[in-house]
C-alpha positions in Angstrom: 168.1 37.8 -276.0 167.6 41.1 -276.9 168.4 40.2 -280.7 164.4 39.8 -280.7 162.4 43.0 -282.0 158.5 41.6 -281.6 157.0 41.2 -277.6 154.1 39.4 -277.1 152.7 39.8 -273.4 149.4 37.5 -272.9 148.1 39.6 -269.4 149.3 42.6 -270.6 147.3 44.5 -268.6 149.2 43.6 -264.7 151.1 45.9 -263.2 154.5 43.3 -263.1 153.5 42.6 -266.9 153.2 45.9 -267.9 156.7 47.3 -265.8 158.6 45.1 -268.3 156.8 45.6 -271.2 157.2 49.4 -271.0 160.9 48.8 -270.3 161.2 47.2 -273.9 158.8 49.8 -275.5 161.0 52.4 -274.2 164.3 50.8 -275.7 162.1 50.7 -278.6 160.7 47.4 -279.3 158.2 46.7 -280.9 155.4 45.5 -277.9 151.9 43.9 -278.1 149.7 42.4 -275.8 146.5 41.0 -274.5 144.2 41.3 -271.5 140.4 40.4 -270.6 139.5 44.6 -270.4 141.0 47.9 -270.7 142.3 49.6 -267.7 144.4 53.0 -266.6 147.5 50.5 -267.4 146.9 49.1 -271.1 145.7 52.8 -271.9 149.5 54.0 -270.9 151.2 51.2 -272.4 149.0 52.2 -276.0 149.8 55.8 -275.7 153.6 54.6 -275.6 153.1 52.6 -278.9 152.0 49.1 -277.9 149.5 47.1 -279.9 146.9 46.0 -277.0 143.9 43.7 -277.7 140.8 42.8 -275.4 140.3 39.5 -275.1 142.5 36.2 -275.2 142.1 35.3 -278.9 144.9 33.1 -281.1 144.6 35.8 -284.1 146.0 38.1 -281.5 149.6 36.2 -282.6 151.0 36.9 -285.6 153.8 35.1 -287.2 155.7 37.8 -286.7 156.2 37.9 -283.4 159.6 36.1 -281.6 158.7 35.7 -278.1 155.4 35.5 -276.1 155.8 36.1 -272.7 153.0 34.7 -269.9 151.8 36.2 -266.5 151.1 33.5 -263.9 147.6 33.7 -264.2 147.7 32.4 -267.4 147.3 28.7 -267.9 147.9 26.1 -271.5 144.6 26.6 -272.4 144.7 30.0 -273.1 144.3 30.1 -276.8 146.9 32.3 -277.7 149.4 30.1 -276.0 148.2 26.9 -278.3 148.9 29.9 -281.0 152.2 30.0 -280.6 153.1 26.6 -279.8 151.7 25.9 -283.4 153.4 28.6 -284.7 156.9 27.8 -283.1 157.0 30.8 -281.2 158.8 30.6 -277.9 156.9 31.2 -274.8 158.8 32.6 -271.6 157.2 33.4 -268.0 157.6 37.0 -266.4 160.2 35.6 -264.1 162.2 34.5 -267.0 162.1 37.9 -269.1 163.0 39.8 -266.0 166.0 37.7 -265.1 167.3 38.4 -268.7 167.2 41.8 -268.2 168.5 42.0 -264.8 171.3 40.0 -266.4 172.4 42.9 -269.0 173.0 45.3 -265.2 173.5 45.0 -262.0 171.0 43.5 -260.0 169.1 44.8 -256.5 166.1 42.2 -256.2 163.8 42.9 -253.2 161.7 40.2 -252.0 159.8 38.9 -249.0 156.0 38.4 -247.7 155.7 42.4 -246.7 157.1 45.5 -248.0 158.9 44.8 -251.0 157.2 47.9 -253.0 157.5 50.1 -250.4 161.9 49.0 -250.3 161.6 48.9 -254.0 160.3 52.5 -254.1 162.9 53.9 -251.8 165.7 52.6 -253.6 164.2 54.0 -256.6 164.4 57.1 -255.2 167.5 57.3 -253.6 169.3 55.9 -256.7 167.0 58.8 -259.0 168.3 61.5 -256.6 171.7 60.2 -257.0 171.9 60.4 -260.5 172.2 57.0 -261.1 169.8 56.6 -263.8 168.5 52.8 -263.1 166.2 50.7 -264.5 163.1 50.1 -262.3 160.5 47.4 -262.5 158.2 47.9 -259.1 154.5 46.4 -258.4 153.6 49.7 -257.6 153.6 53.4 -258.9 156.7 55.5 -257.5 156.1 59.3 -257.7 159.4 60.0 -258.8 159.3 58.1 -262.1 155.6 59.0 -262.8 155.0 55.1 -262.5 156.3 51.9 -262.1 158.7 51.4 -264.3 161.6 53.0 -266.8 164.2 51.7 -268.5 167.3 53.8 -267.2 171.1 53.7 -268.8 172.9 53.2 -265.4 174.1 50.2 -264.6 171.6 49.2 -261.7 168.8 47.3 -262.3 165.9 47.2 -259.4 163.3 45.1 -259.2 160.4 43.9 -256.9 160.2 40.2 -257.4 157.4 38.5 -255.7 157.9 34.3 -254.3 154.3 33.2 -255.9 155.4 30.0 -258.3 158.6 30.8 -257.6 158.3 33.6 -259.8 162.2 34.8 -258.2 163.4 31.3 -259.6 164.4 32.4 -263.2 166.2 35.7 -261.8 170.0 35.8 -260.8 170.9 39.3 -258.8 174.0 40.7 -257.4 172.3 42.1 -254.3 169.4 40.4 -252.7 166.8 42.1 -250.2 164.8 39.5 -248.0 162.8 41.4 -245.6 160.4 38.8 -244.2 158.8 35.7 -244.9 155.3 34.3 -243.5 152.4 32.1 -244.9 151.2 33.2 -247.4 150.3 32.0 -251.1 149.0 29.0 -249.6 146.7 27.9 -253.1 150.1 27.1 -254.2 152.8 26.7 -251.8 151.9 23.6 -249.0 152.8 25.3 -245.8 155.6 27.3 -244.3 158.8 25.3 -244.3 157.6 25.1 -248.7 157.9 28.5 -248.7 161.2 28.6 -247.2 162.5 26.4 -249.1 161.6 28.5 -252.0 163.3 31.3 -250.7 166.3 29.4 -249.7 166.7 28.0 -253.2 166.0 32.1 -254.5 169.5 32.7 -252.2 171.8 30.0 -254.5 171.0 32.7 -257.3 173.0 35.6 -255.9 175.8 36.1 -258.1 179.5 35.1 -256.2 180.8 38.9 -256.3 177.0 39.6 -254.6 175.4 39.5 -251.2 172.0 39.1 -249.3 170.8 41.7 -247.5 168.4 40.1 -244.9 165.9 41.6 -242.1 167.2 39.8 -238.8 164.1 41.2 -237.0 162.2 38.2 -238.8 163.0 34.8 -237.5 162.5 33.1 -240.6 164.5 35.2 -243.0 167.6 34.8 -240.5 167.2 30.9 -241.1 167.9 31.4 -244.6 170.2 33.9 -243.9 172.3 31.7 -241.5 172.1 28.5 -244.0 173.0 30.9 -247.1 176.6 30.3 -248.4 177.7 33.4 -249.6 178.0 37.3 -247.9 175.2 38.2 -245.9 174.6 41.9 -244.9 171.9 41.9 -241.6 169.6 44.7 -241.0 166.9 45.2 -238.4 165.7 47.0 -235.1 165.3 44.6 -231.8 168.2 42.6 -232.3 171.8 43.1 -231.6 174.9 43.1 -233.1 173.2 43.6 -237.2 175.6 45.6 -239.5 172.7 47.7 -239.7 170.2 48.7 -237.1 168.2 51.5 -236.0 167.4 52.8 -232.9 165.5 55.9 -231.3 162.7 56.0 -232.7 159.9 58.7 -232.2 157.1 60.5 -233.7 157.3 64.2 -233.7 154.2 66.2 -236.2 153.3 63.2 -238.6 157.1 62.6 -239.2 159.0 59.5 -237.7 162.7 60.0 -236.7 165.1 57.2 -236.2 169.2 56.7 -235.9 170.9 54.3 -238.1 174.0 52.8 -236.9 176.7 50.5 -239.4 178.6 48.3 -237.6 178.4 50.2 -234.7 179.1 53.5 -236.0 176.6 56.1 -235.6 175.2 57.5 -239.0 173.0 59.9 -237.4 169.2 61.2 -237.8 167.2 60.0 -240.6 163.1 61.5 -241.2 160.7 59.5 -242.6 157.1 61.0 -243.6 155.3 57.2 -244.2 154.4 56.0 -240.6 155.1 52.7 -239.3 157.8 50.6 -237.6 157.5 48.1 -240.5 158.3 51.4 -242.6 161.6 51.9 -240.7 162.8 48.5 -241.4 162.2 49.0 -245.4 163.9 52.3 -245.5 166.7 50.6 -243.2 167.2 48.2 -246.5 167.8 51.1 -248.6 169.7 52.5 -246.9 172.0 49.6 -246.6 171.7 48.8 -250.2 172.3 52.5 -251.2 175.5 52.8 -248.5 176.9 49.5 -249.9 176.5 50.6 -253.6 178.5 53.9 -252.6 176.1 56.6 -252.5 176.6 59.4 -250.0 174.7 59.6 -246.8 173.2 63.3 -246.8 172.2 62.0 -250.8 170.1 59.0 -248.9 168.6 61.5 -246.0 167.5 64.0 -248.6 165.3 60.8 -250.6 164.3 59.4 -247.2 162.8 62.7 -245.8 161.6 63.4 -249.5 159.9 59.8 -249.9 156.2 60.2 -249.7 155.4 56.4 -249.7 154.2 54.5 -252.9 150.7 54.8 -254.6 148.4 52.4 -252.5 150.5 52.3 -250.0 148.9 54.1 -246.8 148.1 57.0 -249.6 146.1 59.9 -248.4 143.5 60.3 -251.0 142.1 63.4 -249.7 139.6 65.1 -247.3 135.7 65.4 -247.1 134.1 67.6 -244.5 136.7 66.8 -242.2 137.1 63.2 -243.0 140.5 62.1 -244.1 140.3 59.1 -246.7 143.6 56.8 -246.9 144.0 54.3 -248.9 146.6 51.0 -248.0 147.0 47.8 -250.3 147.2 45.4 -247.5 145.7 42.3 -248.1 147.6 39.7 -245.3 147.2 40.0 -241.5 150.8 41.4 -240.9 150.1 44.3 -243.2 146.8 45.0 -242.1 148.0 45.0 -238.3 150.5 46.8 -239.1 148.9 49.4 -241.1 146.3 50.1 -238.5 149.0 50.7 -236.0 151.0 53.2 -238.1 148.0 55.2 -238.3 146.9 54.7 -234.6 150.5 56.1 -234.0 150.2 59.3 -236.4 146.8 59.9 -235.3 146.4 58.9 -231.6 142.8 60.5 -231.2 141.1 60.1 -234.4 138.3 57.4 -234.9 139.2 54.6 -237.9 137.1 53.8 -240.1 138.3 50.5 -241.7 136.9 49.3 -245.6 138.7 45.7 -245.7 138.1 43.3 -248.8 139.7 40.4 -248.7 141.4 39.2 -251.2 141.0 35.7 -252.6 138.5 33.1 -251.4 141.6 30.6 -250.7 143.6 32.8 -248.6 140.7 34.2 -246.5 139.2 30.9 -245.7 142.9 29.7 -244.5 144.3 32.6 -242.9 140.3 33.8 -241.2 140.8 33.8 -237.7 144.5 35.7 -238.0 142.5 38.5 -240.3 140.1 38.9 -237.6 143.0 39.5 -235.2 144.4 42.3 -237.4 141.2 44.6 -237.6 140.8 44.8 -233.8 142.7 48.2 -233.9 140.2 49.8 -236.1 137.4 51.4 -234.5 134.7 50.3 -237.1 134.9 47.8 -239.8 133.0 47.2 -243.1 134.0 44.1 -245.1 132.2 44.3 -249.0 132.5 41.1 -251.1 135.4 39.1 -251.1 137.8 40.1 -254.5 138.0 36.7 -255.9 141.2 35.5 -257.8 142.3 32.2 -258.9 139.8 31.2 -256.6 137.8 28.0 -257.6 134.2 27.3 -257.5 134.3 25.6 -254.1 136.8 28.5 -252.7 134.4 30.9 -253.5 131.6 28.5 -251.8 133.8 28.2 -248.6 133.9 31.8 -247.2 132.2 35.0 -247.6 132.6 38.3 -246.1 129.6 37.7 -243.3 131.8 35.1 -241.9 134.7 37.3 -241.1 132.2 39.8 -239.2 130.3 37.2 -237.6 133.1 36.4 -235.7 134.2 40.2 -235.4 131.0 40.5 -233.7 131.6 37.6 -231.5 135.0 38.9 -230.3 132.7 42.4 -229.3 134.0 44.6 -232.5 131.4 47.1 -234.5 131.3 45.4 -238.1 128.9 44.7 -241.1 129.3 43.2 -244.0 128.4 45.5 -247.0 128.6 43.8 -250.7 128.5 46.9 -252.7 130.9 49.5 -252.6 127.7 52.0 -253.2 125.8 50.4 -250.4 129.0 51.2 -248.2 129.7 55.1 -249.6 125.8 55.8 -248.0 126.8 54.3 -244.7 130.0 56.5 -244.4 128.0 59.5 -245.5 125.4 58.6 -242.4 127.9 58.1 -239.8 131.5 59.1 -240.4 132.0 62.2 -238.8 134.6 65.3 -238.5 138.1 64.3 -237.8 137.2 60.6 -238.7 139.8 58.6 -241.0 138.4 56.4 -243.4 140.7 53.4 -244.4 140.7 51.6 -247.5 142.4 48.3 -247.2 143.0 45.5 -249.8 144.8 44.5 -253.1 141.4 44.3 -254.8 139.7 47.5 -256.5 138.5 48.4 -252.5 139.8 52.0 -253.5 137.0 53.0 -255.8 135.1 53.2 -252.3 137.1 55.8 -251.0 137.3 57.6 -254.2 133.3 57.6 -254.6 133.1 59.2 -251.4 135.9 62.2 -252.1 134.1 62.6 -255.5 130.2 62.6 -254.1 128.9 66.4 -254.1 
């Protein structure tokens, strides 16, 4: 493929999107692109040389150009998409552009429901600190790198690759990570066993000389696991007999400490700064992966106990007065239970404050009573307007934020609904006090909130 000098991306502007199309920028292709507005990410990808324009608009394709490549969000209408259909030009998904990269390396895909940036991120690190030199394309910034993605010379490719419309069809790996799978997606995929079956057909694409690397803590992935033809690698906690599995576990000064075992032999102490048991289980996978590609062990402690988690991902934004301001990207129950609980368990005795926005009409409305569940660890609750995304008129008429505190309040937790993110920055001012955490939770734009409150004077 890469014969092809001229890269059209119509949604430029997303952070999977934008991982690739720096990766060909950097290799020095020539890269343009559209999106609705400017953002921190097209202003990156313009500084590196890309051509970026505002607005969907068919002038935005020349002739020149010799592939156009779509984010899902994008449908036929779009006119620069009827562009290049008139103009011949071939028109690719994401999914299809990263699988013909990860084609040219080695392949380490990492997929599942939960914690695929924050597994994508470690094995970015370990393989950095190792020297390795691999290409990265991750849905979320790594520290590191300086971002989410960079086009390496070592022969490992990694890659988050997300299951919404299949988007892990079009890509082939040598190693696979699965490291849970729940509803989720449910505007496109019909239920559950769809979503399985999604995944199960994502396993026929590991290469033969390859192998899946599955969490066999979660029920569902060890069904896909267990039906999967080729050489499966298990990793987990609460189960027994997994080639990999950690045990001991304790919190000592903000820092978790586990042992790893493989295949029954002891591999020691690792530390972990980024609190959470799900947190264990993703640096568990790279571990695995890392071990298996032949890295040395005191290489993968150092990165572990160097990690500082992903941007968005329970990131301490700073501290106000006393207040400590965090800010989390979960946007499903699991993640938002779980979140709350890591930070219950760092900080035993401090009061949460949890911002939550849901995200999407469609998933709120079908997933509402389990989000309702999830909160009941924070302490208070404010939910602003739902972020709405792909979201037709009648999901957006369906549910609201009031209807996910009406029934907080029901089940006897402190909650209001707050719209605007202003509206909620004054209640925190009145009534957040000293030693208070404030918790920003959500895959929408919910972290303005706590970044207007660090930056009020």
């Amino acid at each position: 493929m890469m014969q092809k000098s001229n890269y059209h991306f119509i949604g430029i502007g997303g952070i999977g999107m934008s991982a690739l199309a720096q990766i060909l920028l950097e290799r020095g292709y020539k890269v343009s692109g559209s999106d609705l507005v400017e953002n921190p990410i097209t202003k990156n990808l313009q500084n590196m040389g890309a051509r970026i324009y505002f607005g969907h608009n068919e002038k935005n394709i020349s002739k020149d150009t010799d592939l156009v490549i779509v984010s899902a969000a994008i449908t036929e209408k779009n006119p620069e998409i009827k562009a290049a259909k008139k103009l011949g030009i071939p028109i690719i998904t994401r999914g299809e552009l990263l699988g013909k990269l990860m084609d040219e390396k080695v392949g380490i895909a990492v997929t599942g429901t939960h914690g695929k940036t924050t597994t994508s991120s470690l094995l970015a690190e370990i393989f950095e600190h190792a020297k390795l030199d691999p290409t990265i394309a991750i849905g979320g910034e790594v520290g590191n790198i300086g971002g989410n993605a960079k086009s390496g010379k070592g022969k490992y490719f990694i890659a988050e690759t997300c299951e919404y419309k299949r988007f892990f069809a079009d890509i082939s790996p040598h190693i696979a990570i699965i490291t849970n799978i729940e509803e989720d997606h449910l505007d496109y995929y019909k239920d559950l066993d769809d979503i399985k079956r999604a995944f199960s057909d994502f396993t026929k694409n590991i290469k033969k000389d390859g192998f899946l690397l599955a969490c066999f803590d979660d029920d569902n992935t060890r069904e896909i696991a267990e039906d999967f033809d080729g050489k499966v690698i298990s990793y987990g906690i609460s189960k027994e007999g997994l080639n990999y599995q950690s045990c001991n576990i304790k919190v000592e000064d903000h820092l978790q400490k586990f042992s790893v075992s493989k295949n029954g032999s002891d591999l020691g102490e690792f530390e972990l700064r980024v609190p959470g048991i799900h947190s264990i289980l993703n640096a568990t996978a790279a571990i695995a992966v890392s071990l298996e590609c032949g890295i040395k062990l005191g290489i993968i402690k150092e990165s572990i106990a160097n990690f500082n988690g992903a941007v968005r991902r329970m990131q301490v934004k700073g501290e106000f007065e006393g207040i400590t301001v965090i800010d989390d990207y979960a946007h499903h129950p699991t993640e938002i239970n779980a979140t709350l609980q890591a930070l219950k368990s760092f900080y035993p005795k401090r009061k949460i404050w949890c911002i939550f926005q849901p995200h999407q009409h469609s998933r709120t409305r079908m997933l509402l009573d389990s989000f309702v569940s999830s909160l009941h660890l924070a302490d208070e609750i404010i939910i602003p307007k739902i972020y709405p995304i792909r979201d037709t008129p009648e999901d957006i008429a369906s549910v609201s934020g009031d209807n996910v505190v009406k029934l907080l309040k029901m089940q006897g937790k402190s909650a209001k609904y707050i719209p605007d993110f202003k509206d909620t920055v004054k209640e925190l001012r009145a009534n957040a006090k000293e030693g208070d955490i404030i918790l920003t939770m959500g895959a929408g734009p919910v972290n303005k909130i706590g970044e207007m409150y660090l930056n009020i004077k």
